[in-house]
Chimera marker file (.cmm) of the C-alpha trace (Angstrom):
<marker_set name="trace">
<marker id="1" x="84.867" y="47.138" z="36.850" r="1" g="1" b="0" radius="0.5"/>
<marker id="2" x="85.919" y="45.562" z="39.795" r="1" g="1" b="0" radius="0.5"/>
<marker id="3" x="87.989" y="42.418" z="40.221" r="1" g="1" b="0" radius="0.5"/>
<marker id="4" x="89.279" y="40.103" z="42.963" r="1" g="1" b="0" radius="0.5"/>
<marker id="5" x="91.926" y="37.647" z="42.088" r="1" g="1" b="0" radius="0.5"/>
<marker id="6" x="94.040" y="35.680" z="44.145" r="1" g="1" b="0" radius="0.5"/>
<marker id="7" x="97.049" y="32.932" z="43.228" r="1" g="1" b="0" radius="0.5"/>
<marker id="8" x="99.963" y="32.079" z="44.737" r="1" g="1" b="0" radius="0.5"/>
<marker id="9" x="103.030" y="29.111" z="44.599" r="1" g="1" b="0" radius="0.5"/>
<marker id="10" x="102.736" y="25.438" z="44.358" r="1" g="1" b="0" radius="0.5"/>
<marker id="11" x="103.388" y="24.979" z="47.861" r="1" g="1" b="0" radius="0.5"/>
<marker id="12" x="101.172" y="27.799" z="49.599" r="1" g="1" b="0" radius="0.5"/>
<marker id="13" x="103.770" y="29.277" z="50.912" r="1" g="1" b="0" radius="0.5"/>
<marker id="14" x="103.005" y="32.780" z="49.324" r="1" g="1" b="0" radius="0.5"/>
<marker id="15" x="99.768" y="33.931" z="48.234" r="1" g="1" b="0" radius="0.5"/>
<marker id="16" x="98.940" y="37.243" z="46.598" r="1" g="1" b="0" radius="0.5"/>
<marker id="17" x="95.522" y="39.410" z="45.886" r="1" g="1" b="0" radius="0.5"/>
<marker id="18" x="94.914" y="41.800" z="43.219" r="1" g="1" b="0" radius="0.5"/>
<marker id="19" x="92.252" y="43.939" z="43.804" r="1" g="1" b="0" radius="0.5"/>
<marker id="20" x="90.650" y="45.746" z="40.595" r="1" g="1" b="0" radius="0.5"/>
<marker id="21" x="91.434" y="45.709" z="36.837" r="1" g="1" b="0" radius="0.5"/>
<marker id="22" x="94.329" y="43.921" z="35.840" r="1" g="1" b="0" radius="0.5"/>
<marker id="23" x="97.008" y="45.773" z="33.216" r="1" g="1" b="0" radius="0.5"/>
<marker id="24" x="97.697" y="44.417" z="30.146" r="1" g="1" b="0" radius="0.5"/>
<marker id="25" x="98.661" y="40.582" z="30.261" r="1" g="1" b="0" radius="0.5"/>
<marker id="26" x="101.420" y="39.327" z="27.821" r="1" g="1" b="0" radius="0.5"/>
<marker id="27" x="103.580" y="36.329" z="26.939" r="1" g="1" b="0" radius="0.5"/>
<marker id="28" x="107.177" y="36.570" z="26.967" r="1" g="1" b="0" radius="0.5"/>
<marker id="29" x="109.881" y="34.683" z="24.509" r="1" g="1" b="0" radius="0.5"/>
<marker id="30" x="112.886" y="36.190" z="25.714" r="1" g="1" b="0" radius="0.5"/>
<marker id="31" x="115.827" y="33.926" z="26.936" r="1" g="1" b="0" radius="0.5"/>
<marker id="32" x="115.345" y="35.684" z="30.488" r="1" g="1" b="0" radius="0.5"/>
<marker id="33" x="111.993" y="34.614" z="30.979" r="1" g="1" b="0" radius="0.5"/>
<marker id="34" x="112.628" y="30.855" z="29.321" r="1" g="1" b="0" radius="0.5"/>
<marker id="35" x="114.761" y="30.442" z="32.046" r="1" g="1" b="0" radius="0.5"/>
<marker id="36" x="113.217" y="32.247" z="34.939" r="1" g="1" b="0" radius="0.5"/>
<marker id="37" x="110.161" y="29.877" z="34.151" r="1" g="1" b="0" radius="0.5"/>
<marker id="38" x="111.889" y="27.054" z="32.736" r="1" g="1" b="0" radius="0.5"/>
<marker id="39" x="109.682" y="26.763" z="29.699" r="1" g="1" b="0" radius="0.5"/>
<marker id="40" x="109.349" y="28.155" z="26.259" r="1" g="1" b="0" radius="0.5"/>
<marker id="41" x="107.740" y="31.799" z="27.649" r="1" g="1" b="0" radius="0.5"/>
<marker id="42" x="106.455" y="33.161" z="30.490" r="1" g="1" b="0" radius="0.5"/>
<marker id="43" x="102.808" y="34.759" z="30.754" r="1" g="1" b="0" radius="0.5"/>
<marker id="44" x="102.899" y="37.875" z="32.722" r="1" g="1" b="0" radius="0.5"/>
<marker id="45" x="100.181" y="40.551" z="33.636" r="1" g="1" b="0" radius="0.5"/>
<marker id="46" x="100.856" y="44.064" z="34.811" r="1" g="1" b="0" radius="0.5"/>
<marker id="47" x="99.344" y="44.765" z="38.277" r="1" g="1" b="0" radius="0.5"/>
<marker id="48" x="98.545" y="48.192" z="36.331" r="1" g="1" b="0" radius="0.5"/>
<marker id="49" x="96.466" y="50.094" z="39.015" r="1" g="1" b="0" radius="0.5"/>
<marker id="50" x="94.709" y="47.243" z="40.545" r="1" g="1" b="0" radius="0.5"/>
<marker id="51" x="95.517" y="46.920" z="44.133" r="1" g="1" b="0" radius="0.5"/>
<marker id="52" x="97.949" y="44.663" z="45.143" r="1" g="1" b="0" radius="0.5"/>
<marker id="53" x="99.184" y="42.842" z="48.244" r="1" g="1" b="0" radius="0.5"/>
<marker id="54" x="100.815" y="39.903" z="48.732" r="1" g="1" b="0" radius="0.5"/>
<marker id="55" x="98.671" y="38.145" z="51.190" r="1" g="1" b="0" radius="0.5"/>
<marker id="56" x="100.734" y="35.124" z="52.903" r="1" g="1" b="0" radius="0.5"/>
<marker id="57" x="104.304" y="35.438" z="52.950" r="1" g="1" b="0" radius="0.5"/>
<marker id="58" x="106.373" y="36.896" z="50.645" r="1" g="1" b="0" radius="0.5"/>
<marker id="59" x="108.725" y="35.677" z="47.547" r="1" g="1" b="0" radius="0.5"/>
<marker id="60" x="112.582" y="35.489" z="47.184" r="1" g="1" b="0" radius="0.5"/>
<marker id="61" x="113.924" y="38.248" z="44.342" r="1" g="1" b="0" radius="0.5"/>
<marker id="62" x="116.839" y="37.291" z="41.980" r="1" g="1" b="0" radius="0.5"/>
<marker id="63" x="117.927" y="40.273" z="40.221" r="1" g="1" b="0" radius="0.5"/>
<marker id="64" x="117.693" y="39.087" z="36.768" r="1" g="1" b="0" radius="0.5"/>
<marker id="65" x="118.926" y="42.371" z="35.196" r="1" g="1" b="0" radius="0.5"/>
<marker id="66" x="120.227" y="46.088" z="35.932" r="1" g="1" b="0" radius="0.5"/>
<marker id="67" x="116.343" y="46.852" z="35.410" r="1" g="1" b="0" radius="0.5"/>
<marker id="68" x="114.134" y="44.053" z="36.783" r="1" g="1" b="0" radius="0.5"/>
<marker id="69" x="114.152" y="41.585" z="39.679" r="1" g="1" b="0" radius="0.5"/>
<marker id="70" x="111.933" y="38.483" z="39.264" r="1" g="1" b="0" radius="0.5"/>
<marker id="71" x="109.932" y="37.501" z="42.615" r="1" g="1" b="0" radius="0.5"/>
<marker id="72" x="109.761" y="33.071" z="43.169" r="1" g="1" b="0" radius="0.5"/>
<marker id="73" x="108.715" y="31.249" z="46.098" r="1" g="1" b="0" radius="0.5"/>
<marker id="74" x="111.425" y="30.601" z="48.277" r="1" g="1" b="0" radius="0.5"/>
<marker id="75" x="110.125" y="27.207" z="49.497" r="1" g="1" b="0" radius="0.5"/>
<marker id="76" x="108.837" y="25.312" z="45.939" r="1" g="1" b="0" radius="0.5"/>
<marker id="77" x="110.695" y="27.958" z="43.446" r="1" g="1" b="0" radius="0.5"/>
<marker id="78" x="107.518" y="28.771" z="41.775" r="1" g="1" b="0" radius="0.5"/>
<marker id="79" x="108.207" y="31.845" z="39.572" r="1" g="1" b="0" radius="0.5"/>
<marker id="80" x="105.982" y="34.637" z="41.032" r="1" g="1" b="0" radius="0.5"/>
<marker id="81" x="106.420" y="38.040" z="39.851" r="1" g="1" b="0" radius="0.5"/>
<marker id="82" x="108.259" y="40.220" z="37.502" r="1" g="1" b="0" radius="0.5"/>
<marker id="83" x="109.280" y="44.078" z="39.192" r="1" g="1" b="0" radius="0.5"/>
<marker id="84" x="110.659" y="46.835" z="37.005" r="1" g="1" b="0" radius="0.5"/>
<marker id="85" x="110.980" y="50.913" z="36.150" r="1" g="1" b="0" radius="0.5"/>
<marker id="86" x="107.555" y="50.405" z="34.437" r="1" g="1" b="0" radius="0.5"/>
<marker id="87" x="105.719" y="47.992" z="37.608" r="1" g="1" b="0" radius="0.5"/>
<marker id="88" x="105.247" y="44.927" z="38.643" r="1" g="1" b="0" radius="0.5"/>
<marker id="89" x="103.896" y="42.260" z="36.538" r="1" g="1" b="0" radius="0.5"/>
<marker id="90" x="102.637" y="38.563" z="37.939" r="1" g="1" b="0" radius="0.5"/>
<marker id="91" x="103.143" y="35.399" z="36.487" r="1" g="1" b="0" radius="0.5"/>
<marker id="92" x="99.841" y="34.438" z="34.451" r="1" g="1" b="0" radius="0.5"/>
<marker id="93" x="100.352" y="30.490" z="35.578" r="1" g="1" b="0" radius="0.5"/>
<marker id="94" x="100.052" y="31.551" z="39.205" r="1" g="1" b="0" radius="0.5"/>
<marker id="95" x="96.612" y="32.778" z="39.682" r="1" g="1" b="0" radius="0.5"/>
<marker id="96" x="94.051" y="30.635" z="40.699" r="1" g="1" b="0" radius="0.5"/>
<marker id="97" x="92.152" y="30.937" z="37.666" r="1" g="1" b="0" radius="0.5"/>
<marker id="98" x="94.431" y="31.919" z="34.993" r="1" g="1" b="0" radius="0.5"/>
<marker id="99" x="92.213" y="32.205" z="32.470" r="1" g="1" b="0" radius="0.5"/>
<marker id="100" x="90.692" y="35.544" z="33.546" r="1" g="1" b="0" radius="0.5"/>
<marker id="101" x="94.273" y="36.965" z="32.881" r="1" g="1" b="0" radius="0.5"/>
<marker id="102" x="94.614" y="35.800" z="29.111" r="1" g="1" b="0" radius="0.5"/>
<marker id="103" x="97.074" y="36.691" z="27.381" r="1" g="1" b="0" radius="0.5"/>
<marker id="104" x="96.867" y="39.794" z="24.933" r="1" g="1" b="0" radius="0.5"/>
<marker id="105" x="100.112" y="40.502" z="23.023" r="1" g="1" b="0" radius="0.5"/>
<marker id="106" x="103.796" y="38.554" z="22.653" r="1" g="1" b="0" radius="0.5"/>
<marker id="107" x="107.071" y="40.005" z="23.624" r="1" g="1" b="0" radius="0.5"/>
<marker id="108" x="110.837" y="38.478" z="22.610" r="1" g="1" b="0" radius="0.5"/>
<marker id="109" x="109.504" y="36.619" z="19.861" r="1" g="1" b="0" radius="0.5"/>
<marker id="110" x="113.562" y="36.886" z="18.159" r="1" g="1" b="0" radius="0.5"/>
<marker id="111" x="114.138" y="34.765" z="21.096" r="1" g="1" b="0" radius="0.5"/>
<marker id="112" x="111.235" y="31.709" z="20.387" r="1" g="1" b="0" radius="0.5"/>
<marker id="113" x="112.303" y="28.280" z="20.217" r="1" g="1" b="0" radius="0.5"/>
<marker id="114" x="111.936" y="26.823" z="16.881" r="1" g="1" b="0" radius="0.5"/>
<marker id="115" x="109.644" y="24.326" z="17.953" r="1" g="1" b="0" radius="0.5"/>
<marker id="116" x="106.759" y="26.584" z="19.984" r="1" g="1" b="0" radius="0.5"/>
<marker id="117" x="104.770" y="27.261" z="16.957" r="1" g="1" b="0" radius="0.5"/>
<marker id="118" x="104.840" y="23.116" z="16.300" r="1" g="1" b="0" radius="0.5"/>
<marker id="119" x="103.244" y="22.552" z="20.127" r="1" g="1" b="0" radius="0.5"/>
<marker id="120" x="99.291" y="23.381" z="19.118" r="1" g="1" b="0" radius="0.5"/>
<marker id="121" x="100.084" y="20.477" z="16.355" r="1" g="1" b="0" radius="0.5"/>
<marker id="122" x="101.240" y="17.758" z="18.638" r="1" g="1" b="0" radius="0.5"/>
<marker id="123" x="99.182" y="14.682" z="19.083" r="1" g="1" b="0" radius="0.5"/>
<marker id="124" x="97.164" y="15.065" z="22.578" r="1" g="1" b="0" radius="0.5"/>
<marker id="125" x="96.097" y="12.324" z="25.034" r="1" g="1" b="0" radius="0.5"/>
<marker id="126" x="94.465" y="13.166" z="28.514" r="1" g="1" b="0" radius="0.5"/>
<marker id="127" x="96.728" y="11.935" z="31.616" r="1" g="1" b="0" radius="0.5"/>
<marker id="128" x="94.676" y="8.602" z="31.852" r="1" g="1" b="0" radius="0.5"/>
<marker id="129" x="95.107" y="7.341" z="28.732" r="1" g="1" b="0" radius="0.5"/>
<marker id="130" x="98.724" y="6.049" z="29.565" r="1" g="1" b="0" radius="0.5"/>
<marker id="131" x="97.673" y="2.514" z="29.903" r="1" g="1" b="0" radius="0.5"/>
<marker id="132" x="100.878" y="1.623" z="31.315" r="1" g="1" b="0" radius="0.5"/>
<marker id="133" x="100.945" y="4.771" z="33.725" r="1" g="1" b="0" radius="0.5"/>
<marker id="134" x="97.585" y="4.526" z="35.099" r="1" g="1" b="0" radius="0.5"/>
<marker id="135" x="98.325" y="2.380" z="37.767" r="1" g="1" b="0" radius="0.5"/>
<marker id="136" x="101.345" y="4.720" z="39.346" r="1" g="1" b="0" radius="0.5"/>
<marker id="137" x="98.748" y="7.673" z="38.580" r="1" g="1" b="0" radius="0.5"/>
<marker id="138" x="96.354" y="6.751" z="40.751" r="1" g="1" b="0" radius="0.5"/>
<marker id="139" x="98.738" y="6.386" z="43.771" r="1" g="1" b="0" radius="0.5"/>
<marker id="140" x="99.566" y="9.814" z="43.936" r="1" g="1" b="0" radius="0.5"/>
<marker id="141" x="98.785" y="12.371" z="46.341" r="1" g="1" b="0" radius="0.5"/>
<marker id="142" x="98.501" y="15.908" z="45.547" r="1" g="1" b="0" radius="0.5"/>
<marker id="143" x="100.445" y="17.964" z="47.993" r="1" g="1" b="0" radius="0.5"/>
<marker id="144" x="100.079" y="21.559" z="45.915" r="1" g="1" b="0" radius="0.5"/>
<marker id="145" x="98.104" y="24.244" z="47.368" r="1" g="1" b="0" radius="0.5"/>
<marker id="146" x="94.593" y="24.483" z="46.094" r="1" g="1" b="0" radius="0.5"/>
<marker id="147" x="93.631" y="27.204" z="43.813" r="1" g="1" b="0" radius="0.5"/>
<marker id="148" x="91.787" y="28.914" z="46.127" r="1" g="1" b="0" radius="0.5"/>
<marker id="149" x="92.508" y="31.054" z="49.244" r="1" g="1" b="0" radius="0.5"/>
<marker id="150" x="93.157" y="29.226" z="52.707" r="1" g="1" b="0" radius="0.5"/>
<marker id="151" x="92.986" y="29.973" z="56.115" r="1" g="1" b="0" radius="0.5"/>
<marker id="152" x="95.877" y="28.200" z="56.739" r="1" g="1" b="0" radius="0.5"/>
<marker id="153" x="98.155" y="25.551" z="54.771" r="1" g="1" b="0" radius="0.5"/>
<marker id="154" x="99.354" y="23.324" z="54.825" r="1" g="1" b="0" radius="0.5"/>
<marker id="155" x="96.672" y="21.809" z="56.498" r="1" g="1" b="0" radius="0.5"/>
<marker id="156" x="97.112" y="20.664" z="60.299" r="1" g="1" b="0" radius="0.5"/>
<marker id="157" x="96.590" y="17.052" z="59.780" r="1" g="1" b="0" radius="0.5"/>
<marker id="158" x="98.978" y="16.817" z="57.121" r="1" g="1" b="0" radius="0.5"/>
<marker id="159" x="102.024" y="14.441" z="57.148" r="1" g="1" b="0" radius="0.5"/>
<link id1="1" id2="2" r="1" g="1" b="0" radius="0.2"/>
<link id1="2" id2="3" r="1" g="1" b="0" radius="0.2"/>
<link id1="3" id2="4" r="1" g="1" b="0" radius="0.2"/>
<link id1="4" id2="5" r="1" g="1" b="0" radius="0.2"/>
<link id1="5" id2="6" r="1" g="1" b="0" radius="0.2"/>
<link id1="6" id2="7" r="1" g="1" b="0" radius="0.2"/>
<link id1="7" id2="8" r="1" g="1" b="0" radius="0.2"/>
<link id1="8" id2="9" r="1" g="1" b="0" radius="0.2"/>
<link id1="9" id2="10" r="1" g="1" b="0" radius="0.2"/>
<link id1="10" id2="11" r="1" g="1" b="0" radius="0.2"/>
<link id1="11" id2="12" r="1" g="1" b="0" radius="0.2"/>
<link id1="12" id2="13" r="1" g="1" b="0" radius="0.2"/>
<link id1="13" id2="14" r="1" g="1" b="0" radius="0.2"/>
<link id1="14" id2="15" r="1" g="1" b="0" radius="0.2"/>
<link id1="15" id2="16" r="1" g="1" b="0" radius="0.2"/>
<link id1="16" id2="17" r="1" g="1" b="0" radius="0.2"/>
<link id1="17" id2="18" r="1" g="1" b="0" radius="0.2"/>
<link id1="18" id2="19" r="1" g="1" b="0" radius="0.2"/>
<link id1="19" id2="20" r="1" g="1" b="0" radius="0.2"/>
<link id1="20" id2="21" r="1" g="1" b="0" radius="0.2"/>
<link id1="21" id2="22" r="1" g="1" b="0" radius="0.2"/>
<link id1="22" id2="23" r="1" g="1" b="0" radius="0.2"/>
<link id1="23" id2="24" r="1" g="1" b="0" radius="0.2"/>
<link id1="24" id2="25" r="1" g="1" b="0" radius="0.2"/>
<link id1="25" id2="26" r="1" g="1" b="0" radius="0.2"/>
<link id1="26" id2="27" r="1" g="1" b="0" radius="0.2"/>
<link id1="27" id2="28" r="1" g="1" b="0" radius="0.2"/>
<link id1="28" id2="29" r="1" g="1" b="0" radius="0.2"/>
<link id1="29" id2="30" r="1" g="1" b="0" radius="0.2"/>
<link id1="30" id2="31" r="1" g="1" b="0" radius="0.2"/>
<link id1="31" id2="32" r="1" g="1" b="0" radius="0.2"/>
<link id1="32" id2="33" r="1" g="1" b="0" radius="0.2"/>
<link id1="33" id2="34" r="1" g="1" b="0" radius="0.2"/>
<link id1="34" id2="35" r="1" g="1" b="0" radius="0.2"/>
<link id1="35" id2="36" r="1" g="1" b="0" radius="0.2"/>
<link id1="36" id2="37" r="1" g="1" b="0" radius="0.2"/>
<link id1="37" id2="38" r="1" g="1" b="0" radius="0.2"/>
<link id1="38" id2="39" r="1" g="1" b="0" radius="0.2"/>
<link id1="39" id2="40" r="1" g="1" b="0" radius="0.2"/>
<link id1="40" id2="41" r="1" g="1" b="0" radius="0.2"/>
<link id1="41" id2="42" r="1" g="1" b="0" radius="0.2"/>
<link id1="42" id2="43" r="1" g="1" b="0" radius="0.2"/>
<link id1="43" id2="44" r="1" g="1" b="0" radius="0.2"/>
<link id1="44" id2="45" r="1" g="1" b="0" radius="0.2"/>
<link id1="45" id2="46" r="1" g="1" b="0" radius="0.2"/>
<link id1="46" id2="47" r="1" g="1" b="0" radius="0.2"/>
<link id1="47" id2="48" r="1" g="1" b="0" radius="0.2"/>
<link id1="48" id2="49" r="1" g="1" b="0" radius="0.2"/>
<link id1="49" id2="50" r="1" g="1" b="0" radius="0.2"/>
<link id1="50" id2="51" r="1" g="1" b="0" radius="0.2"/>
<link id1="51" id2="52" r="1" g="1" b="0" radius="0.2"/>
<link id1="52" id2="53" r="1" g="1" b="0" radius="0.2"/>
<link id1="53" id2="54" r="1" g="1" b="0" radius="0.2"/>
<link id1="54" id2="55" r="1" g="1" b="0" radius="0.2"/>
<link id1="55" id2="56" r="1" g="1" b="0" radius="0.2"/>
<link id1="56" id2="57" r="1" g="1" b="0" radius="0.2"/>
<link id1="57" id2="58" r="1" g="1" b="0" radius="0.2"/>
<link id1="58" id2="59" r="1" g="1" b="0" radius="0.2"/>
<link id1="59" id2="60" r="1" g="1" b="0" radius="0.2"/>
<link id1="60" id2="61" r="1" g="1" b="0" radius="0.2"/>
<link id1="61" id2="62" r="1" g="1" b="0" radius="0.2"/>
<link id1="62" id2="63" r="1" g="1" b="0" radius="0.2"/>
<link id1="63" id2="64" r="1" g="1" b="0" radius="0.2"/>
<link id1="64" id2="65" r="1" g="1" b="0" radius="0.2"/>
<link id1="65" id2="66" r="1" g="1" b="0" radius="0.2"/>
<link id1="66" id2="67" r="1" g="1" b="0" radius="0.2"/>
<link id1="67" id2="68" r="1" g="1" b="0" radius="0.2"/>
<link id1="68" id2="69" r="1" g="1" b="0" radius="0.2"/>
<link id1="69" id2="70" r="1" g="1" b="0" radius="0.2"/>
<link id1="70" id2="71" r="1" g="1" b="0" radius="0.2"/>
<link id1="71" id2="72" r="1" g="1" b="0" radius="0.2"/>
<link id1="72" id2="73" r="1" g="1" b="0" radius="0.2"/>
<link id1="73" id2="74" r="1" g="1" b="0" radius="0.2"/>
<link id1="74" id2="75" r="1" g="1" b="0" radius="0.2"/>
<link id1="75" id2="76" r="1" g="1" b="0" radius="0.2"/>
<link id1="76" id2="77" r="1" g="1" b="0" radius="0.2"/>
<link id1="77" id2="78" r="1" g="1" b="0" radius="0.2"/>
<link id1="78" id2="79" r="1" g="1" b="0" radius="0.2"/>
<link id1="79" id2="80" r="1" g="1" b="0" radius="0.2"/>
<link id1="80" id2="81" r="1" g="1" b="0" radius="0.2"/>
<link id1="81" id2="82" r="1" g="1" b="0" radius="0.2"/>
<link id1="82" id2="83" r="1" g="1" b="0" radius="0.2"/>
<link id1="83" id2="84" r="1" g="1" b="0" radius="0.2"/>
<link id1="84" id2="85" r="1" g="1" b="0" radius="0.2"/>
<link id1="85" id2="86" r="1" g="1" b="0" radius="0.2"/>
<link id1="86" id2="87" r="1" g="1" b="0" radius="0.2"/>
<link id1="87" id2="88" r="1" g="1" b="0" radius="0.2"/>
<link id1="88" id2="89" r="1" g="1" b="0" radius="0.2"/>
<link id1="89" id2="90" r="1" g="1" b="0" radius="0.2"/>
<link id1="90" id2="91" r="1" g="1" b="0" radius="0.2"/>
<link id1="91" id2="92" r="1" g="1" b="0" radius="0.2"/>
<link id1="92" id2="93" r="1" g="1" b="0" radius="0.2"/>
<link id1="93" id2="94" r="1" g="1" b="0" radius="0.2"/>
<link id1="94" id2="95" r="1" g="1" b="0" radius="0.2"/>
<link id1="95" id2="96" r="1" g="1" b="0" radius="0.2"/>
<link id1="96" id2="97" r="1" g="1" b="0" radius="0.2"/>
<link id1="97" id2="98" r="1" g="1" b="0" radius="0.2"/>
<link id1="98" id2="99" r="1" g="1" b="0" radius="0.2"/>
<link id1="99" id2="100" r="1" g="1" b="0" radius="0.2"/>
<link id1="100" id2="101" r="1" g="1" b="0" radius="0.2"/>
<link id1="101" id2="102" r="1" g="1" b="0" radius="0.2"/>
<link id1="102" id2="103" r="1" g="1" b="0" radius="0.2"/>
<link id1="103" id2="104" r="1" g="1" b="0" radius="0.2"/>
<link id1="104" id2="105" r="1" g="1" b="0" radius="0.2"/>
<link id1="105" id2="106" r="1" g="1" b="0" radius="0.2"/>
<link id1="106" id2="107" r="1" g="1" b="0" radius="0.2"/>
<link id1="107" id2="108" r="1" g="1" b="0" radius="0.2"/>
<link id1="108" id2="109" r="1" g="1" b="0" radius="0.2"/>
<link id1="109" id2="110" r="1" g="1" b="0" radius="0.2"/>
<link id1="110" id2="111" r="1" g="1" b="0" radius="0.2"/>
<link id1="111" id2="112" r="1" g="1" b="0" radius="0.2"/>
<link id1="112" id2="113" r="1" g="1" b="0" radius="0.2"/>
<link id1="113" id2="114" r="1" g="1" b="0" radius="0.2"/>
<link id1="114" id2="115" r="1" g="1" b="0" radius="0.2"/>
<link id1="115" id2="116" r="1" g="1" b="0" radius="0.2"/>
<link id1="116" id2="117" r="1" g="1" b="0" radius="0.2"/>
<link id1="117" id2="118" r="1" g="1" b="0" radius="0.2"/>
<link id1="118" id2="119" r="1" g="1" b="0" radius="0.2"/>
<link id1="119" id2="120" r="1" g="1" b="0" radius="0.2"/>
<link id1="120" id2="121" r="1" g="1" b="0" radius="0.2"/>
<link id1="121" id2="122" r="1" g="1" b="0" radius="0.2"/>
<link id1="122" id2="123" r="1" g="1" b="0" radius="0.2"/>
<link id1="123" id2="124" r="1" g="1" b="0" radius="0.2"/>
<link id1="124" id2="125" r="1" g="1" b="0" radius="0.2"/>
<link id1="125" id2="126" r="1" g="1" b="0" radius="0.2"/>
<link id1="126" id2="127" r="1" g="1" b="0" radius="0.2"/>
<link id1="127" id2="128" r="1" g="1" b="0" radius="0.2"/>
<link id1="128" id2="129" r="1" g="1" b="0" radius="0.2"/>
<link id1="129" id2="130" r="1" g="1" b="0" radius="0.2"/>
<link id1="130" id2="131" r="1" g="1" b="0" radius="0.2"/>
<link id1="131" id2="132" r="1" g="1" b="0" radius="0.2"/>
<link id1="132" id2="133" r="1" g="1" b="0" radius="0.2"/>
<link id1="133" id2="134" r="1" g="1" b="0" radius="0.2"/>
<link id1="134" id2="135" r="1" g="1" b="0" radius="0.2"/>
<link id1="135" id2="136" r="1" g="1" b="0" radius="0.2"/>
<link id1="136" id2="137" r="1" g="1" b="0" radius="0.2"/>
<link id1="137" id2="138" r="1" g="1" b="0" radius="0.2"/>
<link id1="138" id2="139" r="1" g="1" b="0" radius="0.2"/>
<link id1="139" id2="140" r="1" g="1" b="0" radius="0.2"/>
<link id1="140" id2="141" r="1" g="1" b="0" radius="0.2"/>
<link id1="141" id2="142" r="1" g="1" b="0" radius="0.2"/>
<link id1="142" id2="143" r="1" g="1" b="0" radius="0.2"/>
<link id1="143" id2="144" r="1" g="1" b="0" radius="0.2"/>
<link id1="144" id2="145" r="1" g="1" b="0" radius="0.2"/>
<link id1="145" id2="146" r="1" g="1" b="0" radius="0.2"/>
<link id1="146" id2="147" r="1" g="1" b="0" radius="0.2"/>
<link id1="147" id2="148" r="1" g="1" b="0" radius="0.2"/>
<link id1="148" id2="149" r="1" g="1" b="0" radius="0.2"/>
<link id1="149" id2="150" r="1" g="1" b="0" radius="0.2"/>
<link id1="150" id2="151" r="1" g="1" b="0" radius="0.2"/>
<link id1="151" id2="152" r="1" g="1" b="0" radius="0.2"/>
<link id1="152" id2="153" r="1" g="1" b="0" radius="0.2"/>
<link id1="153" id2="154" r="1" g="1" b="0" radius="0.2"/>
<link id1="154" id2="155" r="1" g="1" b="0" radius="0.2"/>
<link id1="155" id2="156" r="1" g="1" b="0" radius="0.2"/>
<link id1="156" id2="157" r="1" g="1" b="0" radius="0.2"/>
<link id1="157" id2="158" r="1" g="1" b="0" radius="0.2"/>
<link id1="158" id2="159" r="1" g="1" b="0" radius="0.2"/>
</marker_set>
């Protein structure tokens, strides 16, 4: 089985193709990854031996360890990629469609915040439903990168 997926940063900057089957696609608890993504985990799937290229520009490494180096847009700061001894993993969030990529197995779970296993419990409202919010909402322009490939970005006529 053959598969094509693409993703890249919030600001187009870098984009990235895999090329085949995906490896195995995990979450991560540990304090590294909270902070490398700012947020309670990071989702991460191994490149395995899909082909891989990275397909407009290329990201900034920090090396987060002795062992890995994590990959982030240089530009926006998006967090990118994961590289270490056993390959390079990509971050779940920045495929186009991230839901091909789910998921399979959790890592660093000593490391979970107390409250992650509260979130799925929370009270949910869609984005509109701020009454007092709405108006602000709908003055705002979207400068991210679409999920999809480009030719070019950002676009020409952009200010």
């Amino acid at each position: 089985m053959t598969e094509n997926l693409s993703g890249g940063c919030q600001c187009g900057a870098v984009r990235f193709r895999l090329s085949g089957r995906p490896g195995t696609s995990s979450v991560c608890y540990c304090r590294m990854c909270q902070k490398a993504s700012a947020s309670q985990a990071l989702a991460l799937v191994s490149v395995g031996e899909a082909e891989f290229e990275w397909t407009r520009g290329q990201p900034s490494w920090f090396q987060s360890s002795n062992a890995a180096r994590r990959g982030f847009c240089g530009s926006c700061g998006t967090p990118l990629a994961y590289d270490a001894p056993d390959g390079l993993a990509l971050s779940v969030l920045a495929f186009d469609d991230p839901d091909q990529v789910p998921p399979v197995i959790a890592y660093g779970v000593e490391a979970k915040r107390v409250w992650c296993d509260g979130l799925p419990a929370l009270p949910e409202r869609d984005t509109m439903e701020d009454a007092e919010a709405v108006a602000f909402l709908q003055t705002l322009v979207n400068n991210q990168h679409p999920d999809h490939d480009t030719d070019t970005w950002p676009p020409e006529d952009r200010t």
